[in-house]
Backbone as numpy.savetxt, mean C-alpha at the origin, in Angstrom:
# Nx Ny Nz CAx CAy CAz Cx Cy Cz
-9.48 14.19 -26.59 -9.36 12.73 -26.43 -9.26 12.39 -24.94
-9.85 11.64 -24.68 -9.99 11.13 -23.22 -8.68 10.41 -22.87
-8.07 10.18 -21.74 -6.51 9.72 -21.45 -7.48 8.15 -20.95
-6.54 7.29 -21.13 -6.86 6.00 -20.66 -5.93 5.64 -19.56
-6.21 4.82 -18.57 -5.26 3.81 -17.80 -5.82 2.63 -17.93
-4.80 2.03 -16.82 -5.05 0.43 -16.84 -6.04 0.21 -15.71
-6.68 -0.60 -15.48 -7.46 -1.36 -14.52 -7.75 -2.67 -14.93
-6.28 -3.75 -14.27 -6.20 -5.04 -14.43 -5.62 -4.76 -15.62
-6.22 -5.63 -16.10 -5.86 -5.69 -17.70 -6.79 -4.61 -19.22
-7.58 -4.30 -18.16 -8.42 -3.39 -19.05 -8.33 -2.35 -19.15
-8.49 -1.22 -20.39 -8.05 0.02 -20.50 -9.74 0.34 -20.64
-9.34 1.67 -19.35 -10.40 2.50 -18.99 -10.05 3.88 -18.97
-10.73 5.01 -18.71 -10.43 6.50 -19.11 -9.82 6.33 -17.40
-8.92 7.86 -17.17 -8.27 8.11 -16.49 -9.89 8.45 -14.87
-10.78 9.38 -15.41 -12.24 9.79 -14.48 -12.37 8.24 -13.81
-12.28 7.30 -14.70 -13.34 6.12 -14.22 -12.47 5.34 -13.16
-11.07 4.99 -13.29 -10.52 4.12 -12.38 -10.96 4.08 -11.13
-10.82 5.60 -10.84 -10.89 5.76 -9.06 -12.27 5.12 -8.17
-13.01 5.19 -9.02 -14.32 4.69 -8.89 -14.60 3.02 -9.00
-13.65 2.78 -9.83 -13.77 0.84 -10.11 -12.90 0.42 -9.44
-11.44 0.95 -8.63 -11.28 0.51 -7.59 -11.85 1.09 -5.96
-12.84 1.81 -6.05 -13.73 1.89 -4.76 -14.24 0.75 -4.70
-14.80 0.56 -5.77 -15.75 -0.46 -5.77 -15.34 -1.50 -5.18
-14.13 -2.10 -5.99 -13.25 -3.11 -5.54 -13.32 -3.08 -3.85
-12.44 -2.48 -3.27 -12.36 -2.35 -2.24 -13.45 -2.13 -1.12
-14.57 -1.51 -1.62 -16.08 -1.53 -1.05 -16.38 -3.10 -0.64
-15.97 -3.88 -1.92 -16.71 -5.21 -1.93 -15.89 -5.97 -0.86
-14.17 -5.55 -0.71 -13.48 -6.69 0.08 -13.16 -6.20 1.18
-13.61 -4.92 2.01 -13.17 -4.34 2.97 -13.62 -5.65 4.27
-14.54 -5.51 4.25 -14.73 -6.77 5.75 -14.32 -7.97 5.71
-13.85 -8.81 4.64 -13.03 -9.54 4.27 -11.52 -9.57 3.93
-10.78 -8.44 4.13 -9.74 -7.76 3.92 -8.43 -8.25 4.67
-8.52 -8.67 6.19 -7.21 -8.88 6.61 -7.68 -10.92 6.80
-8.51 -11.21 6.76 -8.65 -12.89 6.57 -8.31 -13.26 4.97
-8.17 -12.77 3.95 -7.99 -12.91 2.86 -6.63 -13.19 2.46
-6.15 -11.74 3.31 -4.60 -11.39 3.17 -4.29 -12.61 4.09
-4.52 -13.12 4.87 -3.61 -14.28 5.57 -4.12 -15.24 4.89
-5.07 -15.44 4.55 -5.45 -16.53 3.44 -4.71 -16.84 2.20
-4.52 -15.74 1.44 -3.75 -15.87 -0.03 -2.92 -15.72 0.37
-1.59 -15.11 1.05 -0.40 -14.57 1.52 0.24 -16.29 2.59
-0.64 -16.89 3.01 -0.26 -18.18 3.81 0.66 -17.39 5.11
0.10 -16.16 5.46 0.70 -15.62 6.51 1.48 -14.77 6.30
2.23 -14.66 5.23 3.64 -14.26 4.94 3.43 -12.52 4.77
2.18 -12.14 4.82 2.44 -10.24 5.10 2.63 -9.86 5.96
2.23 -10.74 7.03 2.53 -10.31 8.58 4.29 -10.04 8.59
4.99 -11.21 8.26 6.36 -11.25 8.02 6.94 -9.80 7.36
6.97 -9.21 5.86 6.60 -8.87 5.01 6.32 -7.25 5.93
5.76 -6.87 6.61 4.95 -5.76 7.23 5.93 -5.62 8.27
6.55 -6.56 8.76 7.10 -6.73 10.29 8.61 -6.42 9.54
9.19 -6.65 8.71 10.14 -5.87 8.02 10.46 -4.74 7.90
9.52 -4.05 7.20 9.21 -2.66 7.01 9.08 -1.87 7.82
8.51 -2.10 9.08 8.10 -1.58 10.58 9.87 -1.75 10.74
10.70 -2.71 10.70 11.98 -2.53 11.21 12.85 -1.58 10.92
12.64 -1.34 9.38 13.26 -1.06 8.36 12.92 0.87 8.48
11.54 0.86 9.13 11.28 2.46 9.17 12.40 3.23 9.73
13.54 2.98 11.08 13.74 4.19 11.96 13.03 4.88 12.67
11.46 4.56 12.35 10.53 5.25 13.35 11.03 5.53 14.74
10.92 6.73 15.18 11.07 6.28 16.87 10.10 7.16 17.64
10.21 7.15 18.97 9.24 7.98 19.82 9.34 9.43 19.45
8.05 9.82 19.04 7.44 11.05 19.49 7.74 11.57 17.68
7.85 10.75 17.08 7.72 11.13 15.57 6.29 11.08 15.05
6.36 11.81 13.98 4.55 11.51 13.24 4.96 10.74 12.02
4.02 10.52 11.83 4.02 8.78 10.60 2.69 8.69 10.08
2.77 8.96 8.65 1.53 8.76 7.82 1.71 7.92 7.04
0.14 7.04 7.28 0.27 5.63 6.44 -0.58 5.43 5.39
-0.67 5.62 4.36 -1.25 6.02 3.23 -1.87 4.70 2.53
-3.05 4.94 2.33 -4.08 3.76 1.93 -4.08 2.39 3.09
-3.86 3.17 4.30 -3.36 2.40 5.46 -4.62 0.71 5.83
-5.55 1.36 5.18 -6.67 0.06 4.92 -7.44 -0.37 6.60
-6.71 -1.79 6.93 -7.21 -2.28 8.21 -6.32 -1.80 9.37
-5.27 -0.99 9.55 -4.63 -0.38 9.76 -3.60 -1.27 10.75
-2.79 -2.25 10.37 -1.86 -3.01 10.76 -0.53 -2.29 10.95
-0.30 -1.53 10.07 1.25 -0.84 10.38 0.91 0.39 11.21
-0.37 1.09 11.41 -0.46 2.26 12.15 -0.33 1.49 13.34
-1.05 0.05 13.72 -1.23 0.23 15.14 0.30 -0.63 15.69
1.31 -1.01 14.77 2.61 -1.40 15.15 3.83 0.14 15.16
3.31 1.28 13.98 3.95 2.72 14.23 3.56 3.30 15.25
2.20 3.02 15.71 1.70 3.62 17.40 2.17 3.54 18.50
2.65 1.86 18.70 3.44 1.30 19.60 4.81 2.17 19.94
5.66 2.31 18.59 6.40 3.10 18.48 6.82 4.61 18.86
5.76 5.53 17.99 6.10 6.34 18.38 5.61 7.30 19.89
4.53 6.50 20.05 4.01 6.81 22.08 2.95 7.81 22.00
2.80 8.93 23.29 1.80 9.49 23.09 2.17 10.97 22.78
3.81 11.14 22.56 4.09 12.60 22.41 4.33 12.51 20.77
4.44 11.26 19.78 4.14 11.12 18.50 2.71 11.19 17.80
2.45 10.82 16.47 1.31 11.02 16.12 1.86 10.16 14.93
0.46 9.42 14.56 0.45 8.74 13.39 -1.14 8.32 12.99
-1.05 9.24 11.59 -2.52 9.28 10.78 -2.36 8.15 9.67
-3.26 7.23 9.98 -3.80 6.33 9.07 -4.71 7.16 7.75
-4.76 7.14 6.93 -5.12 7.37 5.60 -5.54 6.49 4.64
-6.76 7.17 3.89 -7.31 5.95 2.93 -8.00 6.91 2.26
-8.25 6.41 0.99 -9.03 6.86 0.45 -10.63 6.06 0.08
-10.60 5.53 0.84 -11.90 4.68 0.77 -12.55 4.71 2.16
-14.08 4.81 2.33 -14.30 4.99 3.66 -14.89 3.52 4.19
-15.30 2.72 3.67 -14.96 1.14 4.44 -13.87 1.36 4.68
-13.00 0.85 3.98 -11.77 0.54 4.93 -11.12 1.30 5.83
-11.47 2.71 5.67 -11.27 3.37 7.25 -12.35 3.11 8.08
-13.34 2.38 8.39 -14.32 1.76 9.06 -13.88 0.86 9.35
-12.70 -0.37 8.77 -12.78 -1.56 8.69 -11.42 -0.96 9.97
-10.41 -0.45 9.74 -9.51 0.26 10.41 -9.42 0.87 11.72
-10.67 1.78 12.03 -11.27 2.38 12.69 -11.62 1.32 14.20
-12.18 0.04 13.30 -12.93 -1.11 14.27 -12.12 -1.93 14.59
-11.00 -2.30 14.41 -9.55 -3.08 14.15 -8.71 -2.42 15.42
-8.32 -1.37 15.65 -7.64 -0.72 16.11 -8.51 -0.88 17.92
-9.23 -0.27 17.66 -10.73 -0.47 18.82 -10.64 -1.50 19.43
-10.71 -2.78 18.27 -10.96 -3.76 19.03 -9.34 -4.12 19.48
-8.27 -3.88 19.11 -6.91 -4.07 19.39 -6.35 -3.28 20.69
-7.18 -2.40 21.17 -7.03 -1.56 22.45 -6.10 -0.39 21.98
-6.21 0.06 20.65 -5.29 1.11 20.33 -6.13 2.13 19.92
-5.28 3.66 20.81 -6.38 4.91 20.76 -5.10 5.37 20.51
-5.66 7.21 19.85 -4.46 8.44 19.67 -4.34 8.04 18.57
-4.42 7.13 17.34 -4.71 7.31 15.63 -5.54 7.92 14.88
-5.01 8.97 14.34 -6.29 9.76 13.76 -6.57 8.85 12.23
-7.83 9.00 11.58 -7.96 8.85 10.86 -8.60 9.85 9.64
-7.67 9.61 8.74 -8.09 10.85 7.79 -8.55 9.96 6.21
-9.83 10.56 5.64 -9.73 10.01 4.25 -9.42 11.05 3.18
-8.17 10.51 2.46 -7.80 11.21 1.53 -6.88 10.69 0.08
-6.41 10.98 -0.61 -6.60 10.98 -1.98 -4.99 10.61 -1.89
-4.27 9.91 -2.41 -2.26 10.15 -2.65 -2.08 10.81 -3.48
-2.73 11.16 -4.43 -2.47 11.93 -5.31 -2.84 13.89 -5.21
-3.63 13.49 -4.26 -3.78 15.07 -3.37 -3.91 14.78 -2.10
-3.05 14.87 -0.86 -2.85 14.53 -0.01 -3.10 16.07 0.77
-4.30 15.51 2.13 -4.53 16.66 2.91 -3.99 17.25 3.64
-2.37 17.23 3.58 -1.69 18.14 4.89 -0.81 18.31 4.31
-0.44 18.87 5.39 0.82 19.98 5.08 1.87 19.76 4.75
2.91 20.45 3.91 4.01 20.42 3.48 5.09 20.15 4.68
6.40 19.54 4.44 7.16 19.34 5.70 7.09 19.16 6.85
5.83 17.71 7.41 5.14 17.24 7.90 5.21 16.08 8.71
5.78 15.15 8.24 5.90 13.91 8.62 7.41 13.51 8.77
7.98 12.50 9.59 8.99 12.14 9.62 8.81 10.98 8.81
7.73 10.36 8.73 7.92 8.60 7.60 6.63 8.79 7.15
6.49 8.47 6.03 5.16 8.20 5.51 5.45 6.74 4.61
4.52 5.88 4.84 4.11 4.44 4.60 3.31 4.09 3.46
2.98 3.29 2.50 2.09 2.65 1.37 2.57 1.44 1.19
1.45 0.57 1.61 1.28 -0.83 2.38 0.65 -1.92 1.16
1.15 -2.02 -0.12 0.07 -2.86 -0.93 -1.17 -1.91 -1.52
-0.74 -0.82 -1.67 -1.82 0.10 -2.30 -1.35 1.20 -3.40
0.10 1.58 -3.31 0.75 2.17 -4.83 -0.12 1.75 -6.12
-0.14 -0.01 -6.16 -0.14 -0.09 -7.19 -1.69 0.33 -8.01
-2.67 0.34 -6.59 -3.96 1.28 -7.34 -3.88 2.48 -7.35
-3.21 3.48 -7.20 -3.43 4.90 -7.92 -3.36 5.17 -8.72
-4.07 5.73 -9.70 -4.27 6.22 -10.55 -3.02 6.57 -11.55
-2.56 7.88 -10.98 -1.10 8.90 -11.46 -0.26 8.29 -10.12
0.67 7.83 -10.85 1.61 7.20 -9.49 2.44 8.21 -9.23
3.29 9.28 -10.23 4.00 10.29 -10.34 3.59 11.41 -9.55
2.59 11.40 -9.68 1.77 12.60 -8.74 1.42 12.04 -7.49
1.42 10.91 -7.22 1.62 10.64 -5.22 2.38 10.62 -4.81
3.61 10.21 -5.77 5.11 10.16 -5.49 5.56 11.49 -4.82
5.09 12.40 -5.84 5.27 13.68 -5.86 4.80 14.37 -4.15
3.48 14.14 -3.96 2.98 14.59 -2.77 3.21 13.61 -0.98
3.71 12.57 -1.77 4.51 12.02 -0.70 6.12 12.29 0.08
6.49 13.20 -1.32 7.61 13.85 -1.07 7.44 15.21 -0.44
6.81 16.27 -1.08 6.20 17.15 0.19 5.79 16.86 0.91
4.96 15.72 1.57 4.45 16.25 2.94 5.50 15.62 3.89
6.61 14.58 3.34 8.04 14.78 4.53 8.51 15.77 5.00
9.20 15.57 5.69 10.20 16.42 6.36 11.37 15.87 5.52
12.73 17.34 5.53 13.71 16.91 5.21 14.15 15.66 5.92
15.01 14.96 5.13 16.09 13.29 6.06 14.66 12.47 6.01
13.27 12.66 5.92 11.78 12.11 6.27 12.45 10.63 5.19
11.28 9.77 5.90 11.68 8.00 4.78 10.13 7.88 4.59
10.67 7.65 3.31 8.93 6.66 2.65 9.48 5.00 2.13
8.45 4.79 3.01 8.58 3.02 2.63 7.53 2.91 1.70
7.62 2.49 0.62 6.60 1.38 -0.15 6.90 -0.01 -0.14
5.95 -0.47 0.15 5.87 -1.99 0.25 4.95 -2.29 -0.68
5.53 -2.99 -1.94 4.46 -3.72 -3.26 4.89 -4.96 -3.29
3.51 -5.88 -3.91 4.23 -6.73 -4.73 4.77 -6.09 -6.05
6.11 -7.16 -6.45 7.09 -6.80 -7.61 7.31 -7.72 -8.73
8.02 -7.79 -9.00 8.56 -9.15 -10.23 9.98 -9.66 -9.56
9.73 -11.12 -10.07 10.46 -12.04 -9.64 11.48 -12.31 -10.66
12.73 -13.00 -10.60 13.78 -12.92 -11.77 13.27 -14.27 -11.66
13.38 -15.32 -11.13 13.15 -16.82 -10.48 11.89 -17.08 -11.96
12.60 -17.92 -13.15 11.22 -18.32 -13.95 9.99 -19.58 -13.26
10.90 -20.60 -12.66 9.95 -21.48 -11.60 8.69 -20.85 -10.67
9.34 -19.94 -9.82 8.59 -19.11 -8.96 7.36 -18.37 -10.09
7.75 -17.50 -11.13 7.06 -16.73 -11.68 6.13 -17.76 -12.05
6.27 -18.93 -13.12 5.35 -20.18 -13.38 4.20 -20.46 -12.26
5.21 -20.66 -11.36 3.92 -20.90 -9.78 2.59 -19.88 -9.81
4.03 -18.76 -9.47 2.66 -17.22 -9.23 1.78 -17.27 -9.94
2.13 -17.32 -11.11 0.96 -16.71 -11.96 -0.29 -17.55 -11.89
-0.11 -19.28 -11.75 -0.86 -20.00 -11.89 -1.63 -19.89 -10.66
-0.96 -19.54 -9.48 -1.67 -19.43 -8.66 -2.44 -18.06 -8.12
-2.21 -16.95 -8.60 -2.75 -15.73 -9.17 -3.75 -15.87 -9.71
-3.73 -16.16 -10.93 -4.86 -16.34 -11.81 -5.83 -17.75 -11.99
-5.88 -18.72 -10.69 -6.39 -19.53 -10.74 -7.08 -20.04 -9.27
-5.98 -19.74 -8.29 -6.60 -19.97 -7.22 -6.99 -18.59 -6.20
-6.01 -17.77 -6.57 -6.91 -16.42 -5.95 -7.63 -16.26 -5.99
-8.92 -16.01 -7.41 -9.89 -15.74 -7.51 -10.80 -16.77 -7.03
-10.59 -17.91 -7.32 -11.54 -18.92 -6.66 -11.71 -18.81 -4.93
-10.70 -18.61 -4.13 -10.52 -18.47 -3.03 -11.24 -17.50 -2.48
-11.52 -15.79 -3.74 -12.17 -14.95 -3.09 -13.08 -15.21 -3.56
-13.99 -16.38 -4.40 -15.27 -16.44 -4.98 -15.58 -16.90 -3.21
-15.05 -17.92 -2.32 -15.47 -18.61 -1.66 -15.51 -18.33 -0.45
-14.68 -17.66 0.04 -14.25 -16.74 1.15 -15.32 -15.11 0.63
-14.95 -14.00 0.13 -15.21 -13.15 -0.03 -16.56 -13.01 -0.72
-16.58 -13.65 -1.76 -17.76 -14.13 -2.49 -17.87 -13.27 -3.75
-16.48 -12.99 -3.79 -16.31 -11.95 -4.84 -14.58 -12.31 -5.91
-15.54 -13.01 -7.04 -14.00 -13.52 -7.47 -13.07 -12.68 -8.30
-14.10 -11.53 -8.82 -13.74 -10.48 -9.89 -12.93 -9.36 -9.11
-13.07 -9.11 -7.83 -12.08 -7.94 -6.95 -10.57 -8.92 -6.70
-10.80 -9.70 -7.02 -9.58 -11.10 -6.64 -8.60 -11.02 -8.11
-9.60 -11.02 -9.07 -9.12 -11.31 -9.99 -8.43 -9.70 -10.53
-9.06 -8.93 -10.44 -8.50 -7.40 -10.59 -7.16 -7.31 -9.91
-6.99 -7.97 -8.91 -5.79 -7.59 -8.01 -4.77 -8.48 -7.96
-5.21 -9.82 -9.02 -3.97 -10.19 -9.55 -3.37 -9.57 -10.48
-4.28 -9.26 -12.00 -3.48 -8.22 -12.74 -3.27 -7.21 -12.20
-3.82 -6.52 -11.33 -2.96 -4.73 -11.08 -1.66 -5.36 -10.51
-1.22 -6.49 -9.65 0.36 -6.72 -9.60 0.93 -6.60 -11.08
0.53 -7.42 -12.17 0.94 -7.51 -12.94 1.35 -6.63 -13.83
0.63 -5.07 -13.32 0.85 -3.76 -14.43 1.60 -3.41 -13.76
1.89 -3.73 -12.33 2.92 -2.47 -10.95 4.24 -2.04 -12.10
4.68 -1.69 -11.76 6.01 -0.95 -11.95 7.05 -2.17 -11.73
8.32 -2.41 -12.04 9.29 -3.57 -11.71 10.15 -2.44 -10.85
10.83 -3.11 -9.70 11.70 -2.77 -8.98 12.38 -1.57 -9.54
13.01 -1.75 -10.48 14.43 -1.01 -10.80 13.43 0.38 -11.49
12.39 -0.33 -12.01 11.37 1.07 -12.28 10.93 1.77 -12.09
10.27 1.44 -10.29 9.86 2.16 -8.94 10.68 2.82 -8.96
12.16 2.47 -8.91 13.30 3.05 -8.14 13.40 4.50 -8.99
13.52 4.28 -9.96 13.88 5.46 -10.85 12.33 6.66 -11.04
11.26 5.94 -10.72 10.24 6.91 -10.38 10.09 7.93 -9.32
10.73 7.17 -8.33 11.57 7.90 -6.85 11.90 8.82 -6.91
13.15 8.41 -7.82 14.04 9.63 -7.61 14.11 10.67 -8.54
13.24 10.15 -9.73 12.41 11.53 -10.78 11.36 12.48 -9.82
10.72 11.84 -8.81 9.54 12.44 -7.75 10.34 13.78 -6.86
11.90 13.59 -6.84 12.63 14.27 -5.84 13.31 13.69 -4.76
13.47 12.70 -4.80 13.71 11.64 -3.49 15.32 11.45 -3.66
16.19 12.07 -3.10 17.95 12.15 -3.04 18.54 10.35 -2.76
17.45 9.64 -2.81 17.97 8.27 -2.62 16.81 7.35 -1.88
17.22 6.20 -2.95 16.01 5.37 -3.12 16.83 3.29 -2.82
16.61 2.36 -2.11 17.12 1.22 -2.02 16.11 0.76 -2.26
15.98 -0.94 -2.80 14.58 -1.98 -2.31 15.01 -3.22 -1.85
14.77 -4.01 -1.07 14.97 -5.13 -0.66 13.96 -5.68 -0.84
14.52 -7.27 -1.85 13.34 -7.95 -2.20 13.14 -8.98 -1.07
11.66 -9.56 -1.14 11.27 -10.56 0.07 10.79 -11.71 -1.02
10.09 -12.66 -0.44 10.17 -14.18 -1.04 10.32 -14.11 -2.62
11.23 -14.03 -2.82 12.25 -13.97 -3.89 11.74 -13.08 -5.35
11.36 -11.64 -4.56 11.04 -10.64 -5.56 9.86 -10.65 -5.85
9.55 -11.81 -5.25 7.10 -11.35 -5.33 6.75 -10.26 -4.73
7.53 -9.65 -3.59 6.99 -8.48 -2.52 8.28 -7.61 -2.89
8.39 -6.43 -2.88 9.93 -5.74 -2.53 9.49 -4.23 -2.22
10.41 -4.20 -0.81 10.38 -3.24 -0.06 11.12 -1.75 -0.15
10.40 -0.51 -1.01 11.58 0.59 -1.64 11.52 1.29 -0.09
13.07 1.85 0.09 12.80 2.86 1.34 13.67 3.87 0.39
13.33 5.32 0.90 13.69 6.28 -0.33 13.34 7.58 1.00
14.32 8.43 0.87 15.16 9.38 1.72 15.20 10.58 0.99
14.43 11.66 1.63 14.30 12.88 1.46 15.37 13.33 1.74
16.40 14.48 0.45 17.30 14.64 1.59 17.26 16.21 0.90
């Protein structure tokens, strides 16, 4: 019997996902960080600029940023950790390490390597990194248990992984809003902007399958992770897990 997952709202075999969100992401990569300030009304920059606080990063640490995309938190962890640190942007899609690649370039930032690779099989080495990062991209992998998993080897002991998702909101007003505006003006926005309303519309439901806070949390620390917090942001639409190898 073939294993199924979710994609959006639709159940597809476990082979096919990885491929229907390439696609996805194929279609919105050059449209990717105007979108996000478009639907977001700014507020990831905020949101991102948290998390960057929230790391401990400091000079001369390495920092892997996983499904790192247009690569916004590599080139604010770069700043950081200088030129005796290192920090590999990661993706598993090769637009958006193109889209990343050209972002960075044009931002005057060099010394980021870029690697494409898989979260669920991640190309380096065991006891590796001091922070590793996932920026709005958990919620497309496939086996979440199994990136969890390889996000925890390739730390270093005391190492921090931030995930940054959207989450669920307790707020029923707020949730009323979201959804309507999720499923009504997102997609229209990327019919018009992007020109693609169906990658819009996929990525309102994959919020909607994510994991809830307290659920992440306990996935954490089933992965191996000695301690796991989240701090929610505009009132539990975004929430930020930081989770400590120890």
């Amino acid at each position: 019997m073939n294993k199924t997952t979710h994609f959006g709202f639709k159940d597809v075999s476990v082979s096919e996902k990885q491929g229907l969100v390439k696609d996805v992401f194929d279609s919105v990569a050059n449209k990717y960080d105007l979108m996000n300030d478009v639907l977001s009304f700014g507020a990831h920059r905020l949101w991102k600029l948290y998390t960057i606080k929230s790391s401990n990063v400091k000079a001369g640490d390495r920092v892997l940023d996983i499904a790192g995309g247009t690569g916004d938190l590599a080139i604010a962890f770069n700043k950081i950790t200088g030129e005796k640190g290192r920090v590999v942007l990661s993706d598993i899609n090769s637009n958006m390490l193109k889209e990343g690649r050209s972002n960075l370039v044009n931002n005057g930032v060099f010394g980021v390597d870029f690697v494409q690779s898989n979260a669920e099989s991640l190309s380096f080495e065991s006891n590796s990194f001091d922070c590793v990062s996932i920026s709005f991209g958990l919620r497309n992998v496939t086996n979440k248990d199994v990136a969890l998993k390889e996000m925890y080897r390739v730390l270093k002991k005391g190492g921090c992984l931030l995930i940054l998702e959207f989450s669920k909101t307790d707020s029923d007003l707020l949730k009323k809003f979201y959804d309507f505006y999720s499923f009504n003006i997102m997609p229209t926005i990327g019919g018009l902007i992007a020109d693609d309303e169906d990658s819009y519309r996929y990525l309102a439901e994959s919020i909607r399958k994510h994991p809830d806070q307290e659920t992440l949390k306990n996935m954490v620390l089933d992965a191996g992770f000695g301690f796991c917090e989240y701090h929610n942001m505009s009132g539990g639409i975004v929430a930020l897990h930081k989770c400590i190898k120890v």
